[in-house]
N, C-alpha and C positions, 0 to 999 in steps of 0.2 A: 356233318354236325349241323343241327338247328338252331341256325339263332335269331334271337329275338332281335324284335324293331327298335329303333332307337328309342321311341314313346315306351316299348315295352318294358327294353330296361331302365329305363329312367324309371320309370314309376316302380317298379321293382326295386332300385337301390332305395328312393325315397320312402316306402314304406317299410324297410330293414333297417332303415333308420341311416344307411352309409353313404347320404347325401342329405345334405341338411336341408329345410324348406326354404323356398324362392321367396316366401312372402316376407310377410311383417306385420307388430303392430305399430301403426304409424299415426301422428298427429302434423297438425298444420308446422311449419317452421315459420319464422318472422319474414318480413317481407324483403323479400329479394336475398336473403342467405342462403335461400335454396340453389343459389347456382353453384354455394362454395364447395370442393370437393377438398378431401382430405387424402393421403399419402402417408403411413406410418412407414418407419424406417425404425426396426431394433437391433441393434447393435448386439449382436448375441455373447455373452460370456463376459460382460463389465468392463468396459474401459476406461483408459488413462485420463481423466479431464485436462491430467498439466502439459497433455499432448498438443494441445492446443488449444483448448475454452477460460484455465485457468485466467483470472484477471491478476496475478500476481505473479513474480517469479522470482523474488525478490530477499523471499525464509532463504538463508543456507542450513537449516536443518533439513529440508525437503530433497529428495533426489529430483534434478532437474536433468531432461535431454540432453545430451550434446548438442551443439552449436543453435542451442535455443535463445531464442530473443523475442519478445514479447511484442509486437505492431503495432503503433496506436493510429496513423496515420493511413489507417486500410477503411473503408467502408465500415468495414465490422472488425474491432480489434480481436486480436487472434496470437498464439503461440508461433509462431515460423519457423522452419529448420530448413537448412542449405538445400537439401535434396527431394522435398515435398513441393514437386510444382504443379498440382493439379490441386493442392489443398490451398497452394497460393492463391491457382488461376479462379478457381470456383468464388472462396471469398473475397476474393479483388472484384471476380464478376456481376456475382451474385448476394454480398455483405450488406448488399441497403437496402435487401429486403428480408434480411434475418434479424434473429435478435437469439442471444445465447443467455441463458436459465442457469445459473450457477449454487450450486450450497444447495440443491432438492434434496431432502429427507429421505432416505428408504429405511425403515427400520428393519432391515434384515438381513443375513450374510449368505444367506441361502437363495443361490441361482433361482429354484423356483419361485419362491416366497419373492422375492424382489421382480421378478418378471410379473407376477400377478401385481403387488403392488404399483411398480409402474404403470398398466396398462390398464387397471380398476382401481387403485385408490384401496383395494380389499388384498387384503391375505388368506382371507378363507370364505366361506359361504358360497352359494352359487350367485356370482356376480356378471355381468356386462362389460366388455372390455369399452372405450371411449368409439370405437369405429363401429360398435355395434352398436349403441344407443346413438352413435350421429346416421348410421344408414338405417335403424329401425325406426328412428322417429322422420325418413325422409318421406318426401313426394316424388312419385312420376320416375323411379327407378325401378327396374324389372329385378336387378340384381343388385341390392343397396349397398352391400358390403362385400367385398371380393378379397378372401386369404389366400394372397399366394404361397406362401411360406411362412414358418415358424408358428408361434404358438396365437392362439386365440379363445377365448372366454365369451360366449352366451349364454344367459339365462331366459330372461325376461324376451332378451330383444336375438334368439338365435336363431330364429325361421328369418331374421336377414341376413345371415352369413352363406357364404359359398365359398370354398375349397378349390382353386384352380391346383394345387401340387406343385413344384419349384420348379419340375419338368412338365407342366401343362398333363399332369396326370387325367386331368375331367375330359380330355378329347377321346381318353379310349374308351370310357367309360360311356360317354356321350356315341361314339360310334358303335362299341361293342366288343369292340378288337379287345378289354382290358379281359374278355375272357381267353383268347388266345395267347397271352404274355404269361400264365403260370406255366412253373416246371412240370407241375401234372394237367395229361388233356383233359380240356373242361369243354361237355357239350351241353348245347343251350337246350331252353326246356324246349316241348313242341307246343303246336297251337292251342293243342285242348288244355293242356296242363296251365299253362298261361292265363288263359282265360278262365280256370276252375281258381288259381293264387287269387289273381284280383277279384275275385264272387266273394272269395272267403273275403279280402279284407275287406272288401267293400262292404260285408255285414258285419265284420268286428268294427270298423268305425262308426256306422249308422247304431251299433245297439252302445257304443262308448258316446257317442253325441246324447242320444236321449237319456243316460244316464249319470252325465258326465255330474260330477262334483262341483258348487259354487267355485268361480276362481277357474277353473279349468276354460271358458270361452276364448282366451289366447290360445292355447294350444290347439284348440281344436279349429280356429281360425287358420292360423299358422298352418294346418294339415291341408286344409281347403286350397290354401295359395298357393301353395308347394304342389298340388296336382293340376292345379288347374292354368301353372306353367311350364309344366315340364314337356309339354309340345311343345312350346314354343322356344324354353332353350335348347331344344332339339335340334328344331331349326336355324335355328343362332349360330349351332359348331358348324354347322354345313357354308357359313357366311363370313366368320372371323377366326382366324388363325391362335388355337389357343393355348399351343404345344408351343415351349421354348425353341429357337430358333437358333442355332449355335453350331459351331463345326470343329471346335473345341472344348474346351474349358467354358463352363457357365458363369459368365459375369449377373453379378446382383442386376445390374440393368436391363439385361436380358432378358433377365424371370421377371422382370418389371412388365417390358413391353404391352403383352396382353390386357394386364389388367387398366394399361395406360390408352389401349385403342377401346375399349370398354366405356372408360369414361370418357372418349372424344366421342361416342355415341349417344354418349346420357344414358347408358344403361346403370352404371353404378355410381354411385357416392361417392364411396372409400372404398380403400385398398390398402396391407398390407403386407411386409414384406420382410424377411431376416436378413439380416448383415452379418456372414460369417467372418471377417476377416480378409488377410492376404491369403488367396488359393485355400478357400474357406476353412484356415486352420485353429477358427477360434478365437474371441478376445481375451480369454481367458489365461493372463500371462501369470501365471505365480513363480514363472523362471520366462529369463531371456525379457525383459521389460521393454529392450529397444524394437522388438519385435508391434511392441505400439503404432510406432510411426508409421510404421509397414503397412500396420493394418489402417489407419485413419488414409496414408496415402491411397489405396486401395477404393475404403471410402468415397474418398472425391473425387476421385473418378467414375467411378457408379455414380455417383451426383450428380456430377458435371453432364454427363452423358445422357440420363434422367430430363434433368431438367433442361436440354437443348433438346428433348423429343418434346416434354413439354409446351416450349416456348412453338417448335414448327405444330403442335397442334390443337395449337390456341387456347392452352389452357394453364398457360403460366399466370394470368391476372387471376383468375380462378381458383386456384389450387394452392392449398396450406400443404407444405411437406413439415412432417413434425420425425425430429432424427434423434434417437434415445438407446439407452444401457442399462439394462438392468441396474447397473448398481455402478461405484467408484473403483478404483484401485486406492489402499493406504499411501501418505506420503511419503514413505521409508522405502528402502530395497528391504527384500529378507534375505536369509543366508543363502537363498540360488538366485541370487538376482534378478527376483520377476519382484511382484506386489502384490497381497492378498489383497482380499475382499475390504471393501468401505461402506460405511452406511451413509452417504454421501457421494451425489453424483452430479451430471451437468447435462441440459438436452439443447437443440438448439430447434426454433421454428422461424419455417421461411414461409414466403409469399405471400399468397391474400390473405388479409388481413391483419398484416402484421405492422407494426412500428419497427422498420428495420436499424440496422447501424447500431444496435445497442446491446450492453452487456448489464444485464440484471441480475441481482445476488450479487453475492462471494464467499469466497474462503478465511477464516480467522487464522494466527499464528499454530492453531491445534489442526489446521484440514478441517472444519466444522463448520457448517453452514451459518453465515452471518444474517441478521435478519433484511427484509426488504417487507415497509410499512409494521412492523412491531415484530414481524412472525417468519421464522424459518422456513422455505417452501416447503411445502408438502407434494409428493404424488396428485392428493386431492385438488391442490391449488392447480396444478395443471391440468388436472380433467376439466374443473369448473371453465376454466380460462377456453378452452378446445369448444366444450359444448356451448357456450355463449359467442365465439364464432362462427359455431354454427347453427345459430340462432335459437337454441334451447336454451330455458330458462334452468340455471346449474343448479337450484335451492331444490329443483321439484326432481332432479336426481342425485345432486350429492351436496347434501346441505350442510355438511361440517366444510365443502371447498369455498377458498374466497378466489374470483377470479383475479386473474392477473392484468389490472388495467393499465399500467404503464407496454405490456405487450402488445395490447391491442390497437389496430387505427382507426379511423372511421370511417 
């Protein structure tokens, strides 16, 4: 079998469109923001806020945890339960420099609908997740945004995303070998054929440039970036390790690492990442409710672990980790003992830039977000909040969000 050079494939997946562009369109950021890097954290399947973010525990109309008791004398007040010691250890450790977001709006009970809102502020249209307008609008990143798992949203800003895969899928792809992983033999094109593919596109994009439609100059920028680094992430896989590394069971921290030695490079901005749970079974409890605990214990452990790779490289002053759910669980049990869906939920953000030790929001006697400065959080009030950390001006991208100043420090 013949197969093609790493340059070769690259540029072949990039022009089928099954690797997204390297580039960007990018603008200045304020001064000195540019070093903060971001870390998403999504909680995949809605979780329990009174697991431990709730600032009350106090309704007995509400189902409440076992041997739950609410902290106030912790760095960051927190939910506690007897057998969660890494949910302890983390915000005993790390609590003064978070700050937990209570009573956020999502107007929707739909897994999907809610994951887009949380992570654009939109429900539909083709919108920007928040890590793609903070790494599209960045400076001096070869790779500004790096998904390593779970979902993700580019419109505007999607020639800044790249796809690492939960198991470091871009290394096979980067070497080649992902044509030897299918169940049928796959042989690579030969030399003539290769160089006859990129003739051709290289003249459907030159007669799509001089023809290109007003409005079209991003994209066609966007195309330009994305070829003219695809050597050099070539060279990149040959230098950094970008396959998960594991000899069991894949911890969230794990599928962390790569995109976390990425940014001790200054290669990327942000990064994102899903949280499946305990032995990735899901947040999504509508039965077994205590199965929460499990999962948030789970959590912080992958946190704790995170964020001590962080700190050994040097980039805990630096870095916002922002940790979110799609959506709430209701206050009630249902008849199988789990909790459906809520339009209401809680996130929590750590590190730079943060005003930590504080719990902002809450919950009213109904589970329903109480105001903070006249107005119920929104999704949007969080994006605004994000991007003005990271030194974007939030009016010039979402001008219905009001940032969240009591989060912020200076």
């Amino acid at each position: 079998m013949v197969r093609p050079s790493r340059r070769q494939l690259m540029a072949l997946l990039a022009s089928a469109g099954l690797l997204g562009p390297l580039g960007g369109v990018r603008s200045a950021l304020a001064a000195g923001a540019e070093d903060r890097r971001f870390l998403f954290v999504l909680a995949y399947g809605g979780w329990d806020p009174m697991f431990v973010m709730a600032n009350s525990l106090d309704d007995p109309n509400f189902f409440h945890p076992d041997s739950s008791t609410y902290v106030t004398n912790a760095p960051l007040p927190y939910v506690d339960m007897d057998y969660r010691t890494a949910t302890r250890e983390f915000l005993t450790t790390y609590g003064d420099r978070g700050c937990i977001l209570n009573g956020i709006e999502v107007p929707s009970i739909s897994h999907e609908q809610c994951r887009k809102l949380m992570l654009t502020g939109a429900s539909d249209g083709r919108v920007d997740d928040w890590a793609a307008i903070l790494g599209g609008n960045a400076v001096g990143f070869d790779l500004p945004t790096v998904v390593v798992s779970g979902p993700a949203y580019g419109s505007l800003y999607a020639s800044s995303q790249l796809r690492l895969g939960p198991d470091g899928q871009l290394s096979d792809l980067v070497s080649g070998d992902a044509l030897l992983l299918s169940d049928v033999p796959a042989a690579g094109l030969g030399a003539q054929t290769q160089d006859d593919v990129q003739a051709y596109l290289q003249a459907r994009r030159s007669r799509f440039t001089e023809s290109a439609p007003a409005g079209s100059a991003a994209f066609v920028d966007g195309v330009g970036k994305a070829e003219s680094q695809l050597g050099s992430l070539a060279d990149l896989a040959e230098d950094i390790e970008l396959t998960v590394q594991s000899d069991g069971f894949v911890f969230m921290r794990e599928r962390a690492e790569p995109a976390l030695e990425l940014m001790e490079r200054g290669l990327t901005r942000c990064a994102s990442i899903v949280h499946l749970g305990e032995w990735d079974a899901n947040w999504d409890t509508h039965a077994g409710i205590e199965k929460q605990g499990d999962h948030f214990e789970f959590l912080f452990t992958d946190l704790l672990s995170v964020f001590q790779s962080l700190e050994a490289r040097g980039l805990l002053e630096s870095t916002t980790v922002v940790v979110m759910s799609e959506m709430g669980r209701g206050p009630q049990l249902n008849s199988i003992g789990g909790k459906d869906h809520w339009t209401f939920t809680s996130a929590m953000v750590f590190g730079s830039g943060v005003e930590g030790g504080q719990v902002l929001g809450g919950y009213d006697d109904d589970w329903v977000g109480t105001p903070l400065d006249g107005r119920v959080l929104s999704t949007l009030d969080l994006g605004a909040t994000l991007l003005q950390m990271g030194g974007l001006d939030p009016a010039e991208h979402l001008p219905r969000g009001v940032p969240i100043t009591q989060l912020m420090s200076d």
